[in-house]
Every structure is written in C-alpha cells, then in structure tokens.
C-alpha positions in Angstrom: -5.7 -4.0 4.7 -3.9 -3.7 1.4 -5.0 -1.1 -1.3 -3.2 -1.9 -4.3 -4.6 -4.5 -5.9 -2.5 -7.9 -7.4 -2.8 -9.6 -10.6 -1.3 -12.8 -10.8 -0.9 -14.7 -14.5 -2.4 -18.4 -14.3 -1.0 -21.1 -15.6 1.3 -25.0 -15.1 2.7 -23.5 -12.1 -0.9 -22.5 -10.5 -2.5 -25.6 -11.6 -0.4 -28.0 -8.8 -1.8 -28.8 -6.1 -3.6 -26.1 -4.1 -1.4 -23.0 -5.5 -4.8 -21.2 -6.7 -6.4 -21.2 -3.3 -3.4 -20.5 -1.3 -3.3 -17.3 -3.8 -6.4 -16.3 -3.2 -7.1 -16.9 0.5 -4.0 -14.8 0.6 -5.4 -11.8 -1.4 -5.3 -12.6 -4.8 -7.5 -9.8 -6.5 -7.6 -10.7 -10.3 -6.5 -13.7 -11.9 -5.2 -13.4 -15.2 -5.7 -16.0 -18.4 -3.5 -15.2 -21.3 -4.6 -16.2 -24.4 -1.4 -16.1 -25.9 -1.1 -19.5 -24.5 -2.9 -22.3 -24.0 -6.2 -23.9 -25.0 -10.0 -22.3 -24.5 -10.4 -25.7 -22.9 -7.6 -24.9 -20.3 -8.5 -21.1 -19.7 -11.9 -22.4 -19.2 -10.8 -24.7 -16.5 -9.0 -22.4 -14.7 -11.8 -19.5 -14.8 -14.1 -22.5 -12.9 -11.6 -23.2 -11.0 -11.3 -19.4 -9.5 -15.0 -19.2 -9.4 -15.4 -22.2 -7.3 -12.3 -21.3 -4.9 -13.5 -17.5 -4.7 -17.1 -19.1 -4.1 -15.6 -21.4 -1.1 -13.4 -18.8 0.7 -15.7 -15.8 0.3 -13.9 -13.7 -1.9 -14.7 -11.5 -5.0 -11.8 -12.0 -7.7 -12.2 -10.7 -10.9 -10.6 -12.6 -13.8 -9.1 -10.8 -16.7 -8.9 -12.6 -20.1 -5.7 -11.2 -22.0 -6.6 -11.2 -25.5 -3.1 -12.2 -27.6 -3.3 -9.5 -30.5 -1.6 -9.0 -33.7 2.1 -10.0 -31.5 4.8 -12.0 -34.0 5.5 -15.0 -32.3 7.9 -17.9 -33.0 6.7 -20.9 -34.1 7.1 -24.1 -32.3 10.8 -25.2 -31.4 11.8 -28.5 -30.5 13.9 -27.4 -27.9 15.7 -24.5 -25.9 18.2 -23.1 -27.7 21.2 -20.8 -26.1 22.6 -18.1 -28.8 26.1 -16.4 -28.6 27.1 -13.3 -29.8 27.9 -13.0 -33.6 25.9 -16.9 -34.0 23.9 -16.4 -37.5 20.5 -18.5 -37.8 18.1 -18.3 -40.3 15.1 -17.0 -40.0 11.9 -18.2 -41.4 8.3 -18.1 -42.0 6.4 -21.2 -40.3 4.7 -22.6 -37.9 7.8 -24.9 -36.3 11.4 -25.6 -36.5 13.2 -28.7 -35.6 16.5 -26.8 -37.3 18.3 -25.6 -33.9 20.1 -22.8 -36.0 16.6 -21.9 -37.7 14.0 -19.6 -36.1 10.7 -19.8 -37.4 8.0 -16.8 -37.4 4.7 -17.7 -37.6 3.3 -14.8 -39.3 3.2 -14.6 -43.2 4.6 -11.3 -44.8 7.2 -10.6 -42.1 10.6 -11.6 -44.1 9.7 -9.2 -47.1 9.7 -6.1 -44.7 13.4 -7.0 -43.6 16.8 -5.5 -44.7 19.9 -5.6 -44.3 20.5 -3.7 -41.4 17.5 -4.0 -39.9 17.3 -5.3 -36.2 14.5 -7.4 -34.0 14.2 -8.9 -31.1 12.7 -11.9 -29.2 11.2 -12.1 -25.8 11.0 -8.8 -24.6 13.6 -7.1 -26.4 16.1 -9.9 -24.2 17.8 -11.2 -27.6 18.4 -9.5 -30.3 19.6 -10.0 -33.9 20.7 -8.0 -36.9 20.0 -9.0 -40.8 23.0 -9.5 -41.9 21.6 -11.4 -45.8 19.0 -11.3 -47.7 17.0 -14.3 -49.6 13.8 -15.3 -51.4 11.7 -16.8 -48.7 14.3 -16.2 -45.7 16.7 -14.1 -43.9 19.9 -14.7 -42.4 20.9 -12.7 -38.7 23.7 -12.5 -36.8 23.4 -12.2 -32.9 23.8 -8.9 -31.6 22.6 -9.6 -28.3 22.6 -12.9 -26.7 20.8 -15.3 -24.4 18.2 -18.1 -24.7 15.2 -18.9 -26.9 12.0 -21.2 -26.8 8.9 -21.5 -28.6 6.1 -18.9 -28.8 8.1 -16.1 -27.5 7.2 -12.7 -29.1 9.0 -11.5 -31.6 9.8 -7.5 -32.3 10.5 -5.5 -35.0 11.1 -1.5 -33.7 10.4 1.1 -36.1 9.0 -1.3 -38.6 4.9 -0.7 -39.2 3.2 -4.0 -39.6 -0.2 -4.1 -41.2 -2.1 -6.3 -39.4 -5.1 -5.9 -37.7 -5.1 -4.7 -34.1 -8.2 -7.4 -33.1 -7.5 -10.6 -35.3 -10.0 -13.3 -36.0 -8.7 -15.3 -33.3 -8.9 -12.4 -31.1 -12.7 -12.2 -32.0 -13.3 -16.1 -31.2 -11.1 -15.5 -27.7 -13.4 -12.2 -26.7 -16.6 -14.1 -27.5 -15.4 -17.0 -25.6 -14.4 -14.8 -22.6 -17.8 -12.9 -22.6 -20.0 -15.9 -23.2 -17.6 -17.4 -20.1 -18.4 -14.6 -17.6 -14.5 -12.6 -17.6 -15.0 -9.7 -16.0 -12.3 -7.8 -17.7 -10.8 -7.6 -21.3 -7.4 -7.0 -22.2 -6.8 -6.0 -25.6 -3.2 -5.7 -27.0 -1.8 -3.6 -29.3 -4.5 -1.3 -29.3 -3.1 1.8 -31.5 -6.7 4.0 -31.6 -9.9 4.5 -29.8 -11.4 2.7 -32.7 -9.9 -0.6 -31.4 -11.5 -0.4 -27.9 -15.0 0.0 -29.1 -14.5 -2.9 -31.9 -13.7 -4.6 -29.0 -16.7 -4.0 -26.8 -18.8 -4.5 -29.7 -17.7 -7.9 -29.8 -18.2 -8.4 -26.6 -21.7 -6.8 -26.3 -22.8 -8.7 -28.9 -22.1 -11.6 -27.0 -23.6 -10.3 -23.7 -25.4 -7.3 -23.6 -26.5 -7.5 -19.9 -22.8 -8.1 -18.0 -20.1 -7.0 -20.6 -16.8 -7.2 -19.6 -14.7 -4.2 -19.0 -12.2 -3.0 -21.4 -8.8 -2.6 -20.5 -6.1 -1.3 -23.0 -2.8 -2.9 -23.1 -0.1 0.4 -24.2 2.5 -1.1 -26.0 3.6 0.9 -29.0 4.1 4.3 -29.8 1.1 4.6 -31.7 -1.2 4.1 -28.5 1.6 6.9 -26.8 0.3 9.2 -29.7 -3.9 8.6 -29.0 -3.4 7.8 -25.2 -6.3 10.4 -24.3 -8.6 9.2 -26.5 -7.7 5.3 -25.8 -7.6 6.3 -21.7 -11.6 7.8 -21.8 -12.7 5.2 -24.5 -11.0 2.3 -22.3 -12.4 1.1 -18.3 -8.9 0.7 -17.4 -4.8 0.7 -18.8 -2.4 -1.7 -18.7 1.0 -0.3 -18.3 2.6 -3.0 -20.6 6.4 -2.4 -20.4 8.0 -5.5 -21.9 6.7 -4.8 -25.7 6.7 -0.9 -24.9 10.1 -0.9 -23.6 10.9 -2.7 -27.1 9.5 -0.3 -29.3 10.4 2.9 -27.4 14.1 3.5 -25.7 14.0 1.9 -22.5 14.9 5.2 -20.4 12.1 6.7 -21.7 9.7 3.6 -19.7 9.3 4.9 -16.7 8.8 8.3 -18.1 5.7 7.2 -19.7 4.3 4.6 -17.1 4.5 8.0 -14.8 2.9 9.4 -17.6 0.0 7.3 -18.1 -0.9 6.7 -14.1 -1.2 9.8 -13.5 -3.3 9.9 -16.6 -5.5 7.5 -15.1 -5.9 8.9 -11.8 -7.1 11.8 -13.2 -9.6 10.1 -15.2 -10.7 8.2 -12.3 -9.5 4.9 -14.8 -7.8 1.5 -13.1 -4.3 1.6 -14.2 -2.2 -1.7 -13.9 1.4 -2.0 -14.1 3.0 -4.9 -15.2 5.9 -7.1 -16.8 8.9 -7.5 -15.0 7.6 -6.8 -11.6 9.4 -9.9 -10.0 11.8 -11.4 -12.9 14.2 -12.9 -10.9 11.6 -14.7 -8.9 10.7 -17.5 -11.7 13.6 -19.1 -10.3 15.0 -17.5 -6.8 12.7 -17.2 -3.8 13.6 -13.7 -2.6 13.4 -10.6 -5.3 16.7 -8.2 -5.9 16.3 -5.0 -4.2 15.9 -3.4 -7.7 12.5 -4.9 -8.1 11.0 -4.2 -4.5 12.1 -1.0 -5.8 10.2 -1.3 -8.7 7.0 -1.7 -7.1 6.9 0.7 -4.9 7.8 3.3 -7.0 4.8 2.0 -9.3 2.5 2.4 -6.2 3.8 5.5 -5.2 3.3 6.6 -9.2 -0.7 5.5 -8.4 -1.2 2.7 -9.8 -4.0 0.9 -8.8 -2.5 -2.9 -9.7 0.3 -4.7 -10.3 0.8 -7.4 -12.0 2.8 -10.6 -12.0 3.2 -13.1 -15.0 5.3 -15.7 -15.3 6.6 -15.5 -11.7 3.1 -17.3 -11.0 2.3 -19.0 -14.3 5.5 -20.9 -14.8 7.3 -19.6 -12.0 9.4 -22.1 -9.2 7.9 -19.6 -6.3 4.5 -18.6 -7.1 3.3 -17.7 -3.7 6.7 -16.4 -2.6 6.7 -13.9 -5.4 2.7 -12.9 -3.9 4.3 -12.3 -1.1 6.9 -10.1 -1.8 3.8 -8.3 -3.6 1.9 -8.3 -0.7 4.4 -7.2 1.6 6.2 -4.3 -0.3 2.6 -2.6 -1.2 1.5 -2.3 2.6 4.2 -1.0 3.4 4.7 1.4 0.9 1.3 2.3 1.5 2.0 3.4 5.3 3.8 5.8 3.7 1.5 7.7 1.2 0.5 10.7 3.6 3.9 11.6 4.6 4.8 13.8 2.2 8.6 13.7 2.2 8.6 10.3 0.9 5.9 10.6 -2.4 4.5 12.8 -4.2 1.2 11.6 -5.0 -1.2 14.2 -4.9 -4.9 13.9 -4.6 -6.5 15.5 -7.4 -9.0 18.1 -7.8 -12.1 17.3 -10.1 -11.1 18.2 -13.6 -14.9 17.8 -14.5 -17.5 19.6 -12.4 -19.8 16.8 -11.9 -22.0 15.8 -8.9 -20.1 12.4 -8.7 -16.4 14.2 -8.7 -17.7 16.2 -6.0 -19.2 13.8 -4.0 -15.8 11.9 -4.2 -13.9 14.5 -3.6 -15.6 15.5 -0.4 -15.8 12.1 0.7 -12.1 11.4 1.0 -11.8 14.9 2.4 -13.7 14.0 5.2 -11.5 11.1 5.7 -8.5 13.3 6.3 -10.3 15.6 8.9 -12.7 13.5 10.4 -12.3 10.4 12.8 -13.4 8.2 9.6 -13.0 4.5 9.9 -14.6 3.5 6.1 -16.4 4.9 3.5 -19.5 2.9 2.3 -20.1 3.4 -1.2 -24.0 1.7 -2.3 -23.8 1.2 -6.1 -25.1 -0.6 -8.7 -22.9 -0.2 -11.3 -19.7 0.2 -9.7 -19.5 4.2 -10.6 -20.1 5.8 -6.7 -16.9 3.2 -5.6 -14.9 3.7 -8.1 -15.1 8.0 -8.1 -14.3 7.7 -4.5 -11.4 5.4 -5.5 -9.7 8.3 -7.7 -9.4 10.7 -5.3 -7.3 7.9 -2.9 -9.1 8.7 0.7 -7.2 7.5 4.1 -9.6 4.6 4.7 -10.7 2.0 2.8 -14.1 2.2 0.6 -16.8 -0.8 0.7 -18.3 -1.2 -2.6 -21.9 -2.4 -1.6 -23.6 -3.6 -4.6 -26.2 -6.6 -5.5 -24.5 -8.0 -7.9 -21.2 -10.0 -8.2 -20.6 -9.1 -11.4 -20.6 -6.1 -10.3 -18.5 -6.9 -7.0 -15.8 -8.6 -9.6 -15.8 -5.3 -11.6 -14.4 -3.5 -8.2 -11.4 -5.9 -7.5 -9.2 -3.4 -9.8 -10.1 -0.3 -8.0 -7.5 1.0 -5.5 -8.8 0.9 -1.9 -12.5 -0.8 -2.7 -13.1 -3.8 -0.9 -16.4 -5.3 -2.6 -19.1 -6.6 -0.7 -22.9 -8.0 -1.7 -26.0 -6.3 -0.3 -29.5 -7.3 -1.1 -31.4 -5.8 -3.9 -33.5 -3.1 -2.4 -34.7 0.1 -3.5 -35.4 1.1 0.2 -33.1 3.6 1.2 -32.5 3.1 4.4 -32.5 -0.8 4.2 -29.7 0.7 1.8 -27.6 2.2 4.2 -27.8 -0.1 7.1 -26.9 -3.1 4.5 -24.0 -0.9 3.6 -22.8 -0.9 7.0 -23.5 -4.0 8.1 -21.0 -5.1 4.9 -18.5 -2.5 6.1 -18.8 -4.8 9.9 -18.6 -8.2 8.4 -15.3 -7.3 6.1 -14.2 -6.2 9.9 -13.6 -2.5 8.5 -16.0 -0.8 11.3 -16.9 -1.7 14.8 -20.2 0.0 17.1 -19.2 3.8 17.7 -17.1 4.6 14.4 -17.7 7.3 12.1 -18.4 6.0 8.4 -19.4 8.0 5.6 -21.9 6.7 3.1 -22.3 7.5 -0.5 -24.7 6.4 -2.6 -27.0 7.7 -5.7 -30.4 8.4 -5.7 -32.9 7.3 -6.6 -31.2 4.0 -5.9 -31.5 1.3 -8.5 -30.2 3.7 -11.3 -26.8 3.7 -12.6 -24.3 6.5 -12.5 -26.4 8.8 -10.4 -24.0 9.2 -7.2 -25.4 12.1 -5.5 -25.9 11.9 -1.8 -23.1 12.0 1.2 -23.5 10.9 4.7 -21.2 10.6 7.4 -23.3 8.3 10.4 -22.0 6.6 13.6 -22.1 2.9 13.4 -24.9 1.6 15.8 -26.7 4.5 15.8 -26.8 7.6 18.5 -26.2 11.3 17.7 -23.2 13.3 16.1 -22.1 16.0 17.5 
C-alpha cells in the first residue's frame, strides 16, 4: 500500500467523463481546487462531485481549496501568443488585451515600480523580459527569454517588494466559501509571516468554529524562507511551492530549501507537500522524462509526505497516466526507505519531551523489532495518527476516528490510512473497533501483531497516552 500521499489539481481535464472517479478508485488522496481559476460555482461543483464519488467508492479524500493570494497575473488575452527573443511588447495595466504585442497586468500600481533595467517574468519564471523604456501609464520590454503566453498566467517581479496584502478581499470571500463548503484544508499563498496564517484561520473560524479547515502554508518568497519556523509551527502543514519560489530565489538554490523545509516538517511532525513541476512534460506526452521520475523520488526520499500534480490533471492530455507514473515511482521508492545505502532519511528522535512524541516514537520502534503488521492509532482529533506519522514506522498506521472530517484531515499524513469507528467512550469497544478497521482496509489478518495507540480518557483531544501491542483475534503474547 502506498504511503506518500497524491494531490492532484482539478479542473476541464477532470471534469470529462469519469476522470474523477477513475482518480480516486485508483488512490487519489486530496483533490485540489485552485482558486486562481475558475468560478465558486465550478469549485463548488467539483467539491460535490468528490464528495459523492469518495461517498460511492468508500474512500476518505480530503479536498484542499488553494486560496490565489496577492499573485500578479495577466489580464485576459484574446489569444496564445508565441514571443521571440529581442520581440518588445508593451506592457500595461488592465484587465484584457486584444493588442497581440500588448501584455496587460491586472494589478494597479505595478508599472510605477518598473525601471529601466529591471526584469520579470511570466508563468513560472518560463519567459522573461527586460524594461527596456519608460512611459506615463506603460512600459515597453524587450524579450530576454522566450516562449509562449496566455491569459491569467502569473506574473513576477524578483527583488521587487510589492505592497499588497498577503490575504486580499477576494481571498477572504474564497476562505469563507471554502469553510462554509466543508474543505478540509486551506492553502494560503504568499504567506510572508506567522501573522498571515492565523488571519487566515480567523477567517475561517469565524465561519466554522466546530470543523475548521487546516492551514497549509504555500513557501514562495524569500520572506517566508526568513520566518519559516515561525510560519512551520503556526501552519498544519507546508507546501513546497517551487514554481514562484524558484522565481524569486536562484533556481540551484530550490532543492536546497525544499530539503530544507521537509526535513523541517518532519521534525515538527507537520504534512509537507511538494509540488509544481512534478510531471511537466506530461500535459501533453504520456510517459514522464527520466528527470522527473527522478524528481519524485528524490522528493519522497527528502520526506515528504505528498506530492502534488497541477496542470498535468487539470488541463492535462494524460490525467490518469501522469497518476500513474505518481503511483508507481512512490511504491517503489518506498521499498527502498530501510536500506540505507540508497536514502538517507532518518527517523528522528523527539525534539520535545512530550508523552505523545514518546508514544510515537516507541510505536514505530516496535515496528522495526517486532513482527508488526499495523499500527492502530484511535483518535479524535487526528493528533495520536499523525505523531505516529512523523516518526515514519515500517507499517502502515490506521487512523480510527468518528468522524470524517476528521478521517479527511488524515489523507495528508504519510502512512495513515483513515478509517471510521463508532463514537464510543468505552475503551475496549475502542480497541476492537480499531482493529476491526485495521481488518476491513485488509491491513491485518487473525494471528498478527498490531500495536494500538490511543489517548485516554478517550473522547478528549490531544491526550495520546497509552501503547498496546495485541494479537488480532485474541490469545496470549508471549
């Protein structure tokens, strides 16, 4: 069974016919809605549709609403354009351009903050220009790098501090309508300080105190490199977001930092995804170069918990293809993670002497030395599953809880397979649902060895505090 979880990016190419289910019959963990494009109608839509699907095939998937943030964006284009080196367009502020050698930006107060000199770039750093004139209410740039151009794609300017607001009003509206909506995870983008990540669950909360989504923040820019400790332990999870990081820092320092920040994670027992670029090549080719199989495993050999794919399953030509090659490269990467001439992942000891860090420390310890087929983690908030999930045991961990929301939460976790247990504050009713979850996923069988975790008194969040190892079906350990 596969550890590392997948994102996958919904959008045109998930919405033909039966895409979404074949994704998620075939694993799909969390499905992504990006708010940079699209209607609330349509993101809607597709949130039913993965609850209804998930609902049908028995499944748990989280969906993560990725909230757009402060990013410059082109306006509207009336078609593709191809740009040569040394072309020169002008560049504009406004919503749309039917000019082909005009580009216009739809945020007011960028063209005052441009030189000559100064450089930008457009869609992930792939094209780039250089101001070249200067006028009243535009710019003229010359192509330094070239390639092709539609509408909406982002728009970067490296080294040049934009005041704008990391959570915009439309960023409000969009986290309220997530939250109200039932997303189980928030992306934020941008985020530049700790401040930003509790505005953000502010927002939320006040939407829906009782089942708030869980923050994840998107590290772009070097301002989030700066605060990342603070951001990391304010923020449920990190995004590894290397097409607008990789355009505002040097691009050999990228996978410097995305080592950097999972290992961060881990050690803060904090979901990490990494994404962008995963499978580029599959939006239009069916098999990926080597380069990016490469790519992912080194990502999963790094720790990450996720990957993530974008428009290789929103807009892509092989949607499920590019799963796939997800699929396959993390199991097998992942038959590699104990042999120790291959990675260097190391499972770490508990920085924080807490009960929990203990518990989950020794619980993937007895994994390694014990006959262990699965570790049952009963939890009501998510907390005893996911501590057992940082220290990255052998076997796979059930995360027994009442409540889907909760289940959802766990589809980022590496290893955690969620399952739904009745609500019971008996303890041993506790256990033997926990097993009986850990039987039905088809993780255990009569005569294995399991080891149960789970917090008492039961019922209250956050109190893991109790380990167990127990042989399925009952008898005596010896």
């Amino acid at each position: 069974m596969r550890k590392t979880k997948i994102v996958c990016t919904l959008g045109p190419a998930t919405d033909r016919d039966g895409i979404l289910k074949s994704l998620i019959v075939r694993g799909l963990d969390v499905a992504r809605l990006n708010f940079s494009h699209g209607s609330q109608a349509e993101h809607l839509e597709r949130l039913h549709a993965v609850r209804s699907i998930s609902e049908e095939v028995g499944r748990f998937v989280g969906v993560l609403a990725d909230i757009s943030g402060p990013k410059i964006r082109l306006g509207t284009m009336a078609e593709e354009i191809s740009v040569l080196r040394g072309q020169k367009l002008k560049v504009v502020e406004a919503a749309h351009s039917d000019d082909r050698n005009t580009l216009p930006i739809q945020v007011p107060g960028i063209i005052p903050l441009l030189r000559v000199g100064s450089k930008f770039s457009v869609a992930d750093g792939l094209v780039v220009f250089e101001v070249c004139e200067l006028h009243d209410d535009a710019v003229d740039a010359v192509v330094v790098v070239p390639g092709r151009i539609s509408s909406r794609k982002g728009v970067s300017l490296p080294g040049i501090k934009i005041n704008l607001p990391t959570i915009t009003d439309k960023d409000r509206e969009d986290i309220a309508f997530a939250t109200k909506h039932g997303a189980d995870f928030l992306a934020i983008s941008f985020v530049r300080h700790e401040d930003d990540v509790r505005l953000a669950r502010q927002i939320a909360k006040s939407v829906n105190s009782q089942h708030e989504p869980r923050i994840i923040s998107k590290i772009e820019t070097p301002f989030a490199l700066e605060r990342i400790l603070e951001i990391a332990t304010e923020s449920d999870g990190i995004m590894v977001a290397r097409g607008d990081l990789g355009v505002e820092i040097a691009s050999e320092e990228v996978p410097i930092e995305q080592k950097r920040l999972i290992h961060l994670c881990n050690s803060l027992g904090k979901p990490v995804i990494t994404a962008t670029q995963m499978l580029e090549s599959m939006v239009h080719s069916p098999i990926p170069t080597r380069a990016e199989s490469t790519d992912v495993a080194t990502a999963i050999f790094d720790g990450t918990d996720a990957v993530m794919l974008s428009a290789e399953t929103a807009a892509g030509d092989y949607p499920l293809e590019a799963f796939d090659v997800l699929d396959r490269v993390a199991v097998r990467t992942e038959k590699e993670f104990h042999n120790q001439e291959l990675t260097q992942v190391v499972r770490p000891a508990p920085q924080r002497i807490t009960v929990a860090d203990s518990i989950g420390y020794c619980a993937s310890v007895l994994s390694q030395t014990l006959p262990i087929k699965a570790i049952v983690a009963t939890t009501k908030s998510g907390h005893s599953a996911r501590v057992i999930a940082k220290f990255r045991p052998r076997v796979d961990v059930v995360g027994a809880t009442p409540y889907p929301h909760v289940a959802r939460s766990l589809s980022l976790s590496f290893g955690v397979s969620p399952a739904l247990v009745s609500e019971s504050l008996d303890t041993d009713r506790v256990l033997s649902e926990g097993i009986d979850a850990a039987t039905r996923i088809g993780m255990v069988d009569d005569g294995d060895l399991v080891v149960i975790v789970l917090g008492l008194p039961f019922g209250v969040g956050g109190t893991t505090n109790l380990l167990k190892v127990q042989l399925v079906g009952g008898g005596l350990l010896g």
